[in-house]
C-alpha positions, 0 to 999 in steps of 0.5 A: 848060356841063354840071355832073354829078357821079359817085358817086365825087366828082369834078365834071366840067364839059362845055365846051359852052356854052348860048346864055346862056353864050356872051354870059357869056365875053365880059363876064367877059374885060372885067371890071376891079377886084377879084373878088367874089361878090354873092348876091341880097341885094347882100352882097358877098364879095372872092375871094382872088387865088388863088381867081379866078386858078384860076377865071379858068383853068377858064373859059380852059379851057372857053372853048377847048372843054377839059372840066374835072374837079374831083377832092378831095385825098382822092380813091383812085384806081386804081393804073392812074389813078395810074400814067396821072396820073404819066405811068408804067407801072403797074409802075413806079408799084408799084415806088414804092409798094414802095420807100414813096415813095407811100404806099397803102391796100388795098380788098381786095387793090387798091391806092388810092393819094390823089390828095393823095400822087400830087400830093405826089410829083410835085411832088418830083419835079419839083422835084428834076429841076429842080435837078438841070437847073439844076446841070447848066446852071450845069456847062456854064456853068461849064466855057465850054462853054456859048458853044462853037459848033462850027463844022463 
């Protein structure tokens, strides 16, 4: 595996492993007990649930050939990167920026929006669309027609 890192923070790790690293998915899958990190010296640390099931996932991505990139909270991105990051048009992405739904700073007269903000708002709005289904199912639930089968 490859580390580079660009000027602009982000770390990237290419998935192609080296002879030794092929050998290393392997035994990692076939460990048992709690997590730790052991420096030279034999000191041990335990990595926190949270912290070795991220990294268990970034090594289930690697293992399939997947290229990981490690970007901080604090990152400015692009309107454009932001937009693609959402899964929406440029446009659309300033529109929210101008009704004040994600914030943004300006370098010049470019727009930065955080990574931080992006992923704030996009987990509201997830969230809200998941209770929005939820209302609808408990609706359709709620009227019979969710067991009406139509049989023509």
């Amino acid at each position: 595996m490859k580390i580079s890192t660009s000027r602009y923070g982000p770390t990237f790790l290419d998935p192609t492993p080296s002879e030794d690293e092929r050998g290393f998915f392997d035994r990692f899958g076939q460990l048992k007990g709690k997590p730790a990190l052991i420096d030279s010296n034999g000191n041990r640390v335990d990595l926190p649930d949270a912290l070795y099931e991220s990294f268990s996932r970034i090594l289930s991505f690697l293992q399939q050939g997947i290229g990981v990139t490690f970007v901080p909270h604090e990152e400015n991105l692009t309107s454009q990167a932001a937009a693609v990051l959402l899964g929406v048009s440029r446009p659309y992405l300033i529109r929210l920026i101008k009704t004040g739904k994600i914030p943004c700073t300006f370098a010049g007269t470019h727009r930065r929006i955080k990574l931080r903000d992006l992923l704030i708002y996009a987990d509201e709005r997830d969230r809200k669309r998941h209770e929005a289904l939820e209302e609808m199912t408990g609706k359709i639930h709620e009227s019979g027609l969710y067991d009406k089968v139509d049989s023509e």
